[in-house]
C-alpha positions as CSV (number, residue, x, y, z in Angstrom):
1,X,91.0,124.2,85.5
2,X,93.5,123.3,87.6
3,X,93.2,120.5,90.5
4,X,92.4,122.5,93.3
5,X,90.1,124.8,91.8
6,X,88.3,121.7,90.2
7,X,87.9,120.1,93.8
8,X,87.6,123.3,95.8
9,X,83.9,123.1,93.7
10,X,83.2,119.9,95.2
11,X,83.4,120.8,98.6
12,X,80.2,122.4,100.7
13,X,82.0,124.9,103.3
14,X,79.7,125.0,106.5
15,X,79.1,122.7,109.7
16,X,82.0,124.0,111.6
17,X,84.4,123.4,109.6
18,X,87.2,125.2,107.6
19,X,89.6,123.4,105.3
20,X,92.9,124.1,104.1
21,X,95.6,122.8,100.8
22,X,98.7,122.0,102.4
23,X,102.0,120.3,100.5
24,X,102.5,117.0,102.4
25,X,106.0,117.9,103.6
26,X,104.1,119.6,106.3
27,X,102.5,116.4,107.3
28,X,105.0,114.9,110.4
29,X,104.5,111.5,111.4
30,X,106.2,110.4,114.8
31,X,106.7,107.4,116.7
32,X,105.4,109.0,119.9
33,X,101.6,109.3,118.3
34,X,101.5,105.3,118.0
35,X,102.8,104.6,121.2
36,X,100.0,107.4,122.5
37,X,97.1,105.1,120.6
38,X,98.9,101.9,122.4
39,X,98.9,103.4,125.8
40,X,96.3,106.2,126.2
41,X,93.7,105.7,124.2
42,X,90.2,103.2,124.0
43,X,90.0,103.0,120.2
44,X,93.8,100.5,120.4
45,X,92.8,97.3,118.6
46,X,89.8,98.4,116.9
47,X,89.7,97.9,113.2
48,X,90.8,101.1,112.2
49,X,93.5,101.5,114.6
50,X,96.7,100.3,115.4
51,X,97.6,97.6,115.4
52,X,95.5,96.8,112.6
53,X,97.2,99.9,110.4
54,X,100.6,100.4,109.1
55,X,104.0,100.1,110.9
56,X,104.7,104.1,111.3
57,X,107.7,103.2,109.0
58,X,105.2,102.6,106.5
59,X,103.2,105.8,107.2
60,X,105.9,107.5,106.4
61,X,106.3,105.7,103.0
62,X,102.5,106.3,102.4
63,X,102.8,110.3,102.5
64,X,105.7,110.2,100.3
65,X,103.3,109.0,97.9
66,X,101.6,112.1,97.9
67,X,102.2,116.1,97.1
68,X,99.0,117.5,98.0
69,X,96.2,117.3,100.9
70,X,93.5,118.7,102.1
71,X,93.1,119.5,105.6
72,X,90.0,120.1,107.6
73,X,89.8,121.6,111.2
74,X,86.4,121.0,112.8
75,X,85.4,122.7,116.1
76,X,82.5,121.2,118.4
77,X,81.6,122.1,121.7
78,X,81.3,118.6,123.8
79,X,81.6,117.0,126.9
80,X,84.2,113.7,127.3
81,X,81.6,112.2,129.0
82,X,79.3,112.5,126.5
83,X,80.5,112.5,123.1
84,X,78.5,114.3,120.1
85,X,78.7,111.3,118.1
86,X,75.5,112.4,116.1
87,X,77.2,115.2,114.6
88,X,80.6,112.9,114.5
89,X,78.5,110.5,111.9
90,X,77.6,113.9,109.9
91,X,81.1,114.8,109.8
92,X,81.8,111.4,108.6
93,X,79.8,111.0,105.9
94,X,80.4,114.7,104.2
95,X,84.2,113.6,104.2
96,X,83.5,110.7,102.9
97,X,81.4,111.8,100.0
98,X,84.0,114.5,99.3
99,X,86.7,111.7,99.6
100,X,84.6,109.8,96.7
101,X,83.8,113.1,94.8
102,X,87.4,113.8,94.5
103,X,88.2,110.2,93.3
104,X,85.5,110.1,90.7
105,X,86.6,113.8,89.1
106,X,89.8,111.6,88.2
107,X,91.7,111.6,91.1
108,X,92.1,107.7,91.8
109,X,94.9,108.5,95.0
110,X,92.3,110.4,97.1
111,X,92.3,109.3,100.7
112,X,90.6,110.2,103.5
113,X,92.3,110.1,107.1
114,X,88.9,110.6,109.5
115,X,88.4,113.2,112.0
116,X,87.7,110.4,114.3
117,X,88.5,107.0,115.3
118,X,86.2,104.7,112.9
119,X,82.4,104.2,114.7
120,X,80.8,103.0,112.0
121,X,79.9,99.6,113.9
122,X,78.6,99.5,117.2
123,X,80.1,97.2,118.6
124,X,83.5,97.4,116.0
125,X,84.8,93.9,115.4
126,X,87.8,94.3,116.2
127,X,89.8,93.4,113.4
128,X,90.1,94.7,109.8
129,X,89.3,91.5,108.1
130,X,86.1,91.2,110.8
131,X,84.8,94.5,110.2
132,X,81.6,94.9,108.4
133,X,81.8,97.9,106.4
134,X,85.3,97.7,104.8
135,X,84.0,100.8,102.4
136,X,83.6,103.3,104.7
137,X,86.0,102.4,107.5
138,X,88.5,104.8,107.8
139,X,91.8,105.6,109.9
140,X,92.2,109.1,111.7
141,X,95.3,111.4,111.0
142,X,96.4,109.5,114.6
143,X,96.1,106.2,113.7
144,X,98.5,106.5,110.8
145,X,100.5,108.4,113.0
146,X,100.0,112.0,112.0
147,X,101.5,114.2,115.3
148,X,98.5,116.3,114.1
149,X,99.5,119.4,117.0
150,X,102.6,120.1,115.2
151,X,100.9,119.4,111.9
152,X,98.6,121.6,111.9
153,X,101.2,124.5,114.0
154,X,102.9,123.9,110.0
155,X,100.4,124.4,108.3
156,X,99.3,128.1,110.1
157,X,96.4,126.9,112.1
158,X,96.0,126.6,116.1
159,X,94.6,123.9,118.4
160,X,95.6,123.1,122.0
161,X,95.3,120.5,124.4
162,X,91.8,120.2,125.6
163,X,92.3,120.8,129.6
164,X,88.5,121.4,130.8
165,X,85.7,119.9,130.5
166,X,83.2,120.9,128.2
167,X,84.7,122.9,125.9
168,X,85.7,123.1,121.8
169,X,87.3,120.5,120.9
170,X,89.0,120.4,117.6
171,X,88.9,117.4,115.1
172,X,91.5,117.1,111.8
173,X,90.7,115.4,108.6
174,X,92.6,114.6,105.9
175,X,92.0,113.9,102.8
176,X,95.4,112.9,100.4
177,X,95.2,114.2,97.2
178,X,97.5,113.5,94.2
């Protein structure tokens, strides 16, 4: 059985999601995502996010290192002023038991790049070496500097810029695969 097949019966389709294979060439990593997390967005400094994650030089070096990913496009309906983080956790945790899934059917490379900034601590440390739950902390496609609009354009999905309030928003996960 070949590796996607084998890990296509690992995953559970359902809570809004759909997921895709994708060749990591289609994966673009840009400067102008980390300066966006810098200036723009809460999450900066929190142990999952810059600064305490790669140079975007070294991002770039990371997806080398792969062939193959797994991408996951989840739509929720939810107000910025009051984020669905119940259902956030959920998504969480399935992506990170398929993550471990992956790795233990022999694929020691497999990564997982959240759909969200990391909220497993309330209130987050602030720094990688403080945080308290090293296992399951994980970086977003952003954090590692993932332009995920043109992203997932390559890969023959669509999402847009969220301009009203509520509405679907659309989350992207990764998970590298080799």
């Amino acid at each position: 059985m070949d590796i996607k097949n084998q890990i296509e019966q690992l995953i559970k389709p359902g809570d809004g999601f759909k997921h895709k294979w994708i060749n990591t060439g289609d994966i673009v990593v840009a400067q102008w995502v980390r300066v966006k997390c810098q200036f723009g967005c809460s999450d900066y400094g929190l142990g999952a996010c810059p600064p305490n994650t790669p140079t975007v030089d070294e991002c770039r070096v990371f997806f080398g290192e792969y062939k193959l990913a797994l991408a996951f496009l989840f739509q929720v309906e939810a107000d910025k002023d009051n984020y669905p983080s119940a259902w956030s956790k959920r998504a969480t945790r399935m992506l990170l038991e398929t993550e471990r899934k992956i790795f233990l059917a022999g694929y020691p490379k497999a990564f997982l790049l959240n759909q969200t900034c990391c909220c497993e601590c309330n209130p987050c440390p602030g720094t990688r070496l403080d945080c308290t739950d090293k296992k399951n902390a994980r970086p977003s496609p952003e954090a590692f500097a993932v332009d995920v609009y043109q992203t997932i354009k390559n890969i023959g999905w669509e999402i847009h810029v969220i301009n009203k309030n509520p509405s679907i928003i659309n989350r992207v996960a990764l998970i590298m695969v080799d």
